[in-house]
C-alpha positions in Angstrom: 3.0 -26.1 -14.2 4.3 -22.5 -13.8 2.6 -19.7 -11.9 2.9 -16.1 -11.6 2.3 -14.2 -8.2 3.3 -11.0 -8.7 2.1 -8.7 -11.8 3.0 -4.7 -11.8 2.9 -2.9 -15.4 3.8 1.2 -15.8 3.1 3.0 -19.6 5.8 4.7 -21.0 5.2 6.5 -23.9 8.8 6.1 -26.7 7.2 8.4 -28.8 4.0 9.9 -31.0 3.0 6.7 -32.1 4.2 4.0 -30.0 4.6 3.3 -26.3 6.0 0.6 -24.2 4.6 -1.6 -20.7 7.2 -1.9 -18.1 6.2 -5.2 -17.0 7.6 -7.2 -14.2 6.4 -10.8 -12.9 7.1 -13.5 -10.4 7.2 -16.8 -11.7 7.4 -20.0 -9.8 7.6 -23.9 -11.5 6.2 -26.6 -9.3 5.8 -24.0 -6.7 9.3 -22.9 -6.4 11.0 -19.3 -7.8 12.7 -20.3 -10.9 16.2 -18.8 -12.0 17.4 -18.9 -14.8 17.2 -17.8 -18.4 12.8 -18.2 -19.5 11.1 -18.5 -23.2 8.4 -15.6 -22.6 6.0 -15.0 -24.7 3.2 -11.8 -24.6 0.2 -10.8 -26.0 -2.5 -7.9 -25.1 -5.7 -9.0 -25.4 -10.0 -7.7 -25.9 -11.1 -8.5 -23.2 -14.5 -8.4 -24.3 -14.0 -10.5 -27.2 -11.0 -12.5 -26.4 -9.3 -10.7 -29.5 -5.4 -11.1 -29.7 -4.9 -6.9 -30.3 -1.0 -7.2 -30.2 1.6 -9.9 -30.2 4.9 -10.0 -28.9 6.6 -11.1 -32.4 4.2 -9.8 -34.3 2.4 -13.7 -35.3 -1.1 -13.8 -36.2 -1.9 -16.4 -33.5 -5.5 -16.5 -31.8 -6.8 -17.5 -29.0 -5.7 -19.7 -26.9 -2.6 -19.8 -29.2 0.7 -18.5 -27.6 2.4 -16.2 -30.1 5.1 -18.3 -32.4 8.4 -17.1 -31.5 9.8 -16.1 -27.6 11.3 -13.4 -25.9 14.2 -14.7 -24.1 14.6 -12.7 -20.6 16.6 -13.7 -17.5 15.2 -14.8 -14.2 15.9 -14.5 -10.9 14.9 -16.2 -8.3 11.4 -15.8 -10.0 11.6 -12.2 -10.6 11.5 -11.3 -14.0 11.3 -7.8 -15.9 10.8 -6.5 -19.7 9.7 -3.5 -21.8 6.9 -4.7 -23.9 7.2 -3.1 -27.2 10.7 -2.0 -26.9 11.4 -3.2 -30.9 15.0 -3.4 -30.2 14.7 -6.5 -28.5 14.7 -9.9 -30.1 11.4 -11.4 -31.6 9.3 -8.1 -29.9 7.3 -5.7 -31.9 6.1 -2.4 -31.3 2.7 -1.2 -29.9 0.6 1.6 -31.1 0.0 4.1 -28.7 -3.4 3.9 -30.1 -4.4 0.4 -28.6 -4.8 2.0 -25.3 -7.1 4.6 -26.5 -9.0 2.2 -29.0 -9.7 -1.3 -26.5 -11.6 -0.3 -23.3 -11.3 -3.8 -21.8 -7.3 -4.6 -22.6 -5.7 -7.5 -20.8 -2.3 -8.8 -20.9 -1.8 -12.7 -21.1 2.1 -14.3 -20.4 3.3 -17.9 -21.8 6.4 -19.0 -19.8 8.4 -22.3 -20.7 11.6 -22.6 -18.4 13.4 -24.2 -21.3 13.7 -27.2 -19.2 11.3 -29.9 -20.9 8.4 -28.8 -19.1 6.5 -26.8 -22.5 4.9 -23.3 -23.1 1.8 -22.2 -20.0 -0.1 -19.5 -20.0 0.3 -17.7 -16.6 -2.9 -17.2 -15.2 -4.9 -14.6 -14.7 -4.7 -12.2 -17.4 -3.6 -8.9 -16.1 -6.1 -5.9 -16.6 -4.6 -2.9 -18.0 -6.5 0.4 -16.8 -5.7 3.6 -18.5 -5.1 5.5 -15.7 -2.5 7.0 -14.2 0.1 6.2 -16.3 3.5 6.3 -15.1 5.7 8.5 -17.4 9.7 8.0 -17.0 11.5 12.1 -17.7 15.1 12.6 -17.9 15.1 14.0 -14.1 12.4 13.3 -12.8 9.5 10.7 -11.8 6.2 11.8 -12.9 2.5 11.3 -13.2 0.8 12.5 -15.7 -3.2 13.8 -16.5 -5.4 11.0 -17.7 -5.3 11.5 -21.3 -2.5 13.7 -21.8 1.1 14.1 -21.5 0.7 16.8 -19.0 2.5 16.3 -15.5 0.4 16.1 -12.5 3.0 14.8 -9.8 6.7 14.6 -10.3 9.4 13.5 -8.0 12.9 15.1 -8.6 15.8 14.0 -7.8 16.7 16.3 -5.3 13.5 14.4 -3.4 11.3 17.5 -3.6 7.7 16.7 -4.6 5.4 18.6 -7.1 1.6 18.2 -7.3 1.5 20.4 -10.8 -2.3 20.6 -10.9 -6.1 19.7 -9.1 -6.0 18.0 -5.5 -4.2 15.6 -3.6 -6.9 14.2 -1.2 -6.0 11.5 1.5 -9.0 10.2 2.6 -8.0 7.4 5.1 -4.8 6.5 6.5 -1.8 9.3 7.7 0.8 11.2 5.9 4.0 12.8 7.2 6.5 14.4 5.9 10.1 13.7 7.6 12.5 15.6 5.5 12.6 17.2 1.8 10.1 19.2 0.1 6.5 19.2 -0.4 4.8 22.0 -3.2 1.4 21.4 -3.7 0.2 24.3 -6.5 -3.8 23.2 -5.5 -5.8 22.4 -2.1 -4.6 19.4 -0.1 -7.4 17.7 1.7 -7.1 15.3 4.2 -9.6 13.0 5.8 -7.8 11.6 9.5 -4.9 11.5 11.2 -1.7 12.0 10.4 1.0 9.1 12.0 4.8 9.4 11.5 7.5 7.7 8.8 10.9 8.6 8.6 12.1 8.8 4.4 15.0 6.9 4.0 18.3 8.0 2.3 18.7 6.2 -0.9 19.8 2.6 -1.3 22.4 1.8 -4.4 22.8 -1.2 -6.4 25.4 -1.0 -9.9 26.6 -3.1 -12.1 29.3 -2.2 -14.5 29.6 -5.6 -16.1 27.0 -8.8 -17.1 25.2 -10.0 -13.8 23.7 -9.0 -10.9 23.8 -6.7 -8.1 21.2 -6.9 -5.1 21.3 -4.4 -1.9 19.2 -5.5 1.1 17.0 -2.7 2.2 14.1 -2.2 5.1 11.7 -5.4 6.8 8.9 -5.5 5.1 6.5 -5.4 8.5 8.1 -2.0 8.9 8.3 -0.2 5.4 7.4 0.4 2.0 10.1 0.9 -0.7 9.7 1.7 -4.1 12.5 2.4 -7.0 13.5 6.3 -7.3 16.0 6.3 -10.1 17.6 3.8 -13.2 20.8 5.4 -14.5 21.7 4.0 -17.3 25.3 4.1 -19.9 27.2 3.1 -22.7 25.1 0.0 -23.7 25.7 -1.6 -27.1 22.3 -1.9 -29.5 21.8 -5.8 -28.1 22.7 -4.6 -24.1 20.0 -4.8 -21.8 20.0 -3.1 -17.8 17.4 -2.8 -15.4 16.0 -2.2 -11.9 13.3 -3.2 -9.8 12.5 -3.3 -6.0 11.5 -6.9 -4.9 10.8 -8.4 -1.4 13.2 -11.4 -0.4 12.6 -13.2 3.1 10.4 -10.7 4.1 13.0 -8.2 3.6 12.4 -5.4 0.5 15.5 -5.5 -1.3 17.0 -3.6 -4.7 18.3 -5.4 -7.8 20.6 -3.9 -10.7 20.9 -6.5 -13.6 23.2 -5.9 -17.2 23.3 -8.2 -19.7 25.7 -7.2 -22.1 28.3 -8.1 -25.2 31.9 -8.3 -23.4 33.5 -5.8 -25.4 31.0 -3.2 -24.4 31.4 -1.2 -21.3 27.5 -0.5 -20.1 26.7 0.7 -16.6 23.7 0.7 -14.3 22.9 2.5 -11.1 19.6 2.0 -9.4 18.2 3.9 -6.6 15.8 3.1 -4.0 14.1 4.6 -1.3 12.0 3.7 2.0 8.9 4.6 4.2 10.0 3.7 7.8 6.8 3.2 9.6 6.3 4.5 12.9 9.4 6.6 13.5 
């Protein structure tokens, strides 16, 4: 039966009335990572009342009903990532920006079949989906934005300086220091301990500029945190697909750039990474 061990999910708003989940998952068959290409199927659930509130294609399925038709995604080595609600993509629907707003208690369920005999399984648990912060891709920059609104409170450009916009940036356990780059904090900074040294890695690189698969091996894990920084992406046809995500192989973090696209289209990727070196 398949399993899920990893679960991280980022709101990004496509526009007035709709928005999209980044999602990316970790699924394992009979207790190994699977790789290949998986039948996924998504749903957003009450909570409260076990209410099916959206549907990955749209069916009017019920609990504990998987919706009818799947979202087709590739898989590797167990990693797997999608934009929930991106409408372009075959057998996904839209979702109102208004379901966030509107369900207090929203969940997100995943049915995986790995097209290999073995039938449709819920992944379990249900992820919870809190409303706040919500991460908010801009053309230049990573940013964080107020609870509620589409103002900025943090942003990230890409020449690595760092913005707290508005209110407090309050470390209350744990030590922060700043190796190179910039810091602007427009607000108090409070801090609660002691502060311990990192070093802030130059960025890691994976592209691709055809269909496949590019993976850079980055920092131990013991030793460092790393997190994605940037996802470049260009000339992709209408059914083209690219993305990025920071994973952990071996106990080493590393960065993967997938594209899946139609060979007579000539779509790019570049993804960019950085690291927290602990300790230097």
């Amino acid at each position: 039966m398949p399993t899920t061990a990893l679960l991280i999910l980022s709101l990004i708003p496509l526009s007035a009335a709709a928005a999209a989940l980044h999602h990316q998952g970790v699924v394992a068959v009979k207790g190994e990572r699977f790789t290949g290409t998986g039948a996924f199927r998504f749903a957003l659930i009450d909570g409260s009342t076990g209410v099916y509130r959206w549907t990955s294609d749209g069916s009017a399925v019920s609990d504990p009903d998987a919706p009818t038709d799947p979202v087709s995604l590739t898989v590797i080595n167990g990693v797997y990532n999608v934009l929930l609600g991106e409408a372009t993509l075959a057998n996904m629907t839209a979702i109102p920006d208004s379901l966030f707003a509107e369900t207090a208690d929203l969940r997100l369920r995943v049915w995986f079949d790995d097209n290999a005999g073995n039938g449709t399984h819920a992944l379990t648990p249900d992820l919870a989906i809190t409303p706040a912060p919500f991460a908010n891709v801009a053309a230049n920059a990573q940013r964080l934005v107020v609870p509620g609104t589409a103002d900025t409170a943090v942003a990230a450009a890409d020449n690595g300086t760092v913005t707290v916009a508005s209110g407090d940036l309050t470390v209350t356990s744990g030590d922060v220091t700043v190796a190179a780059g910039n810091v602007t904090i427009q607000g108090d900074l409070g801090v609660t301990g002691t502060f311990l040294n990192f070093a802030i890695s130059l960025p890691y690189t994976a592209q691709r500029s055809a269909s496949g698969a590019a993976n850079t091996n980055m920092s131990l894990v013991a030793d460092s945190f790393c997190a994605l920084t940037l996802q470049d992406v260009a000339g992709l046809g209408a059914d083209d697909s690219a993305n990025c995500w920071v994973h952990v192989v071996g106990g080493r973090w590393v960065l993967t750039a997938t594209l899946d696209e139609d060979f007579t289209d000539s779509g790019a990727v570049v993804c960019q990474a950085a690291c927290f070196i602990f300790g230097e």
